[in-house]
Phi, psi and omega in degrees: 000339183297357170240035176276147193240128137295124168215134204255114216276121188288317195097156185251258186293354164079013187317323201259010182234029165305109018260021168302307214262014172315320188226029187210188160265145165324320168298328196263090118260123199287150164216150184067043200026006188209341184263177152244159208300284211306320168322351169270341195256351174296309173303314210277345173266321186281331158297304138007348192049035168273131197232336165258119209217121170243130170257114171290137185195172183180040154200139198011080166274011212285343166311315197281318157279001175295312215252013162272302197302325177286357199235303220259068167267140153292174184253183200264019181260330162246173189277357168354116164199172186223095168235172181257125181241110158268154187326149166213166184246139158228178188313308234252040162190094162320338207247156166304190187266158217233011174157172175316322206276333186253046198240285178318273198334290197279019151235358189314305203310334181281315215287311215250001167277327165275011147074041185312160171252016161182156180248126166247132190245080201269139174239154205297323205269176061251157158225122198188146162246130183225151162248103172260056107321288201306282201319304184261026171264336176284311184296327150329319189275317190286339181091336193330161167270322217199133174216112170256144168284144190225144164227159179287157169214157152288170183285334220269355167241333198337283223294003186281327176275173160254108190257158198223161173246201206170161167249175165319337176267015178070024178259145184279135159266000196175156187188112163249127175279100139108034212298167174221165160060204180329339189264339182284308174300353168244041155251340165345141162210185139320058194262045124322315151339306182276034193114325189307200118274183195283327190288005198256320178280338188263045149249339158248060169301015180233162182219116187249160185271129173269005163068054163213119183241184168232131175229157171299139153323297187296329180294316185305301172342305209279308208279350180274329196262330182280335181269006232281007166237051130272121201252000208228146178273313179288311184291284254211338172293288169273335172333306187301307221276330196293007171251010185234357183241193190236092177271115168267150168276127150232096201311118170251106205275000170249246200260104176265113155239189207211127177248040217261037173221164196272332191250302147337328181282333184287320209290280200326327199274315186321305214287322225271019172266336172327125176252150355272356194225093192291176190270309161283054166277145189294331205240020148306078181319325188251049160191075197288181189230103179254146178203201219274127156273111188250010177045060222232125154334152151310149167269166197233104170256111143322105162049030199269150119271136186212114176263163180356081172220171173250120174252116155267173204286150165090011180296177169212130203233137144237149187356069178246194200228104174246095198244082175105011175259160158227111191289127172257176194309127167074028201252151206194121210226062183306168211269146191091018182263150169237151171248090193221126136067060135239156176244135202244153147247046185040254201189126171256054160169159176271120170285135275228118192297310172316313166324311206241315197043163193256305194287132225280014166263013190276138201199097048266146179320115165312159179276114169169220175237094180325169181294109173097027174266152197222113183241146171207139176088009211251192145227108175252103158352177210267174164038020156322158174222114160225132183316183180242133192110031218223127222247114151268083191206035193335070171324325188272003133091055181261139194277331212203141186197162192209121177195051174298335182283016196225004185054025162197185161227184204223057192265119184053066181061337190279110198285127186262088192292139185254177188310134154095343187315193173223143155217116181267180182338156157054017178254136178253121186253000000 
């Protein structure tokens, strides 16, 4: 694995995880109270024992490089890194980056300096644990040019994905990106072929792609410089490559989700709450999840019930009510609040004592959650200051709202406090 080169896709504005990605890039939108997105696939190469991992981005990076720099140093013995490469203008390419491949395409020359025996190519938003050793002892064993993970799906998400068809020898014959109507049904297939059983395939009759691929060099090389106005690895690229290379498939059977929407990122964080066994778990030893170590207090609950929930570190709780939520670093909880089926990010610094006081004539609204507040169903961003008295519970129960001058949105019903707001006394959301 010591010569495999990674390189992890940022993804670009991020529209559909819009207003988390107002001020951040998609890999650094914190998840599980303590991580950020790019710690999974960073952690899943470094248990991998892959060590050279370059990330691409190119909107709002300055987060994403802060909390790389602090967390992923090698020690100076190996060739080890973890780096950030942003979009740049050169002679002999003016423009940002125009899709994944042409992402690739304009760092190959940096890539091929390290003369990798393969590029695993990886995306930003997933939440899944792999070991891709397995994945590229399979594109080895096969000879492949090209080996994409694979997973069963269902119909009722299919079309969100890219879907392939396979031969007996597991080679993709057909790959459609994201079909719709009539193009979606004839990607149908068996999949009993990979293994399922018959009741597991005909509830999962597709067979979709997670857009993590593995490629030979010298093919990626070929395909980039020969392709150079295909800008997307999934529309156009591999579609293009599966009727002249020897594209493999490798079914990967445990928990994947692909988060890259307000209603998936809410629902993925929510289940790691799950009793008795969530589908994702953080407490694996022997394939851990690393992220920024920050030397942060035990958290402090005052007189708390806190049912099936996630406490991230530094909290300060007082005689509230938390059910089915995940608190992130530093969240600060005045007494008489209920809490339900939310996500906090906390805070990234402690407001000043003198500043906040519990009492609730203090002005401007301290950074936390005022006394006697009832938020449910939400997700609130980071470094919120929201008042006391205050019902986050969207009654009129509306799916979809835009109110930045009011400091939030409304996405799949789930109300999105955005980062840094003000929500003052007394307001019903």
């Amino acid at each position: 694995m010591k010569k495999v080169l990674a390189i992890i896709l940022g993804g670009g504005a991020g529209t559909r995880l819009y207003p988390l990605t107002k001020l951040r890039a998609k890999p650094a939108v914190p998840i599980a109270g303590k991580y950020r997105l790019i710690d999974i696939p960073v952690s899943n190469c470094i248990n991998s024992e892959i060590y050279k991992i370059y990330v691409l981005t190119q909107f709002n990076s300055a987060s994403l490089n802060r909390h790389i720099s602090r967390t992923y140093n090698f020690s100076g013995f190996n060739e080890g890194f973890v780096e950030i490469l942003a979009a740049q203008q050169t002679p002999e390419n003016p423009n940002w980056f125009q899709g994944t491949a042409d992402a690739v395409r304009q760092y190959l020359w940096l890539f091929q300096d390290w003369n990798p025996s393969e590029y695993l190519i990886l995306s930003g938003d997933h939440l899944y644990r792999m070991d891709y050793s397995q994945f590229i002892q399979r594109h080895r064993e096969t000879n492949a040019d090209i080996t994409i993970s694979v997973v069963p799906m269902d119909e009722a998400r299919a079309s969100d994905f890219g879907l392939i068809k396979i031969d007996d020898n597991g080679r993709i014959v057909s790959f459609s990106e994201k079909p719709k109507g009539e193009a979606l049904k004839q990607m149908q297939v068996d999949t009993t072929t990979l293994g399922l059983t018959p009741e597991a395939a005909q509830q999962n009759p597709y067979i979709a792609s997670m857009g993590i691929y593995v490629f030979k060099p010298e093919v990626l090389a070929e395909l980039l410089k020969k392709t150079v106005e295909q800008t997307d690895f999934g529309k156009e690229i591999i579609p293009a490559a599966s009727k002249t290379h020897n594209i493999q498939a490798y079914l990967f059977n445990g928990y994947w989700e692909d988060i890259g929407t307000i209603k998936a990122f809410y629902e993925a964080n929510l289940a790691l709450t799950e009793q008795p066994q969530p589908a994702f778990s953080f407490y694996d030893e022997r394939a851990p999840i690393y992220t920024r170590g920050r030397s942060l207090p035990p958290t402090k609950m005052l007189n708390c019930n806190v049912s099936e929930s996630i406490i991230g570190d530094g909290c300060i709780l007082k005689d509230c009510q938390i059910h089915h939520s995940v608190l992130g670093i530093r969240t600060r909880i005045e007494s008489g609040c209920t809490i339900q089926d939310t996500l906090i990010m906390g805070a990234d610094y402690y407001q000043p004592y003198t500043e906040r006081k519990s009492d609730c004539e203090v002005k401007p609204v301290p950074l936390g959650i005022g006394a006697n507040t009832t938020i449910r169903g939400a997700i609130i961003d980071k470094n919120a200051h929201i008042g006391c008295d205050v019902q986050i519970i969207n009654k009129d129960r509306v799916q979809e709202a835009e109110r930045e001058e009011q400091g939030f949105y409304i996405r799949s019903g789930v109300i999105v406090v955005v980062k840094n707001a003000v929500i003052a006394d007394g307001t019903v959301i």
